[in-house]
C-alpha positions in Angstrom: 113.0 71.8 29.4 110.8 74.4 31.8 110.7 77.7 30.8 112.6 80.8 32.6 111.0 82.5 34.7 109.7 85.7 33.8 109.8 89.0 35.6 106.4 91.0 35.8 106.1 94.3 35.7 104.5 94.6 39.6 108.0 92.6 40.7 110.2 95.0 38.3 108.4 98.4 40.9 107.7 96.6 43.9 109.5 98.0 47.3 112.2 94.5 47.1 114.4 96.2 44.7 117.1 99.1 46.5 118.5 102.4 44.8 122.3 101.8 45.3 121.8 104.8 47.8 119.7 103.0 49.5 122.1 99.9 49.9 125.0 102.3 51.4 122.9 103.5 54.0 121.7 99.8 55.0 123.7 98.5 57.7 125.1 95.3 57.1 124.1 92.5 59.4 127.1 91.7 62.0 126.2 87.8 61.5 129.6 86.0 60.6 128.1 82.3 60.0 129.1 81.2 63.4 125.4 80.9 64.7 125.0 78.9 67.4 123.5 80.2 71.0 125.4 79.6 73.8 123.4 78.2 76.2 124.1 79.6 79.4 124.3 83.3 77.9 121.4 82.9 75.2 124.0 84.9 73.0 125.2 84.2 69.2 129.3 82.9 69.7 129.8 84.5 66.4 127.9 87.8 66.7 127.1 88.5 69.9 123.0 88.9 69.5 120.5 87.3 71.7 118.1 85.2 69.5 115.0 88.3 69.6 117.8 90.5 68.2 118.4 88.4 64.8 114.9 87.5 64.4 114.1 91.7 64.7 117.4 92.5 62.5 115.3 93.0 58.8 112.9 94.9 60.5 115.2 97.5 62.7 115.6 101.2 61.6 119.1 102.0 60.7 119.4 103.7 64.3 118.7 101.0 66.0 121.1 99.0 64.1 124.2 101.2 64.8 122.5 101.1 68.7 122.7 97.3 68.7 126.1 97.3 66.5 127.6 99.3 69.4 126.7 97.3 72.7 127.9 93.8 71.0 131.6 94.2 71.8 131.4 94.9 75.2 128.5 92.2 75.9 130.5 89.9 74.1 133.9 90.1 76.2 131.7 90.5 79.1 130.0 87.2 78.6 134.0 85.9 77.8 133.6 85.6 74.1 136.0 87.5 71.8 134.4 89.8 69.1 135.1 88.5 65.9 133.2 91.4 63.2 134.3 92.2 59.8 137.0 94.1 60.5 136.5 95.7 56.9 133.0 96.8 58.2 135.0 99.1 61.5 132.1 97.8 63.8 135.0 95.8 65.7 
C-alpha cells in the first residue's frame, strides 16, 4: 500500500492556492468541451477562440479576458457558427 501524499509547507504558501476573492474576480474560461478548430476559420466550434487565444487564456490579465469574452459572439456568427456560452456565466 503507497503512502499519501504529503503536503509541504512551501506547496501549503506557494502562489497555486486562490483567496476565494481572488477566485470571483477570475474570469472563467468560455471553453464548453467542444474543441475542435474549424479548419477553414482556424476558430474553436464550441468557443469561438483562434488556437493562440486558448494557448494565451491562463496567462491573460482579467481585462484582457473580458476584451476577448466580448468579440467572440459576433466573430462567431460572423464565421456562421452559433454562440453557445454558459448562459449562467451572461457572456452570451
Amino acid at each position: 500500500m503507497s503512502e499519501s501524499p504529503r503536503l509541504t509547507i512551501s506547496a501549503l504558501t506557494s502562489n497555486n492556492f486562490t483567496t476565494p476573492a481572488q477566485r470571483t474576480s477570475m474570469i472563467e474560461s468560455p471553453c464548453n468541451g467542444i474543441c475542435q478548430l474549424h479548419p477553414q476559420t482556424g476558430l474553436c466550434r464550441g468557443c469561438g477562440r483562434n488556437g493562440s487565444e486558448i494557448a494565451a487564456w491562463p496567462s491573460l490579465s482579467r481585462a484582457d479576458r473580458l476584451s476577448l469574452l466580448k468579440l467572440l459572439p459576433e466573430r462567431m456568427r460572423g464565421a456562421g457558427m452559433k454562440p453557445s456560452f454558459n448562459k449562467d456565466r451572461g457572456d452570451a
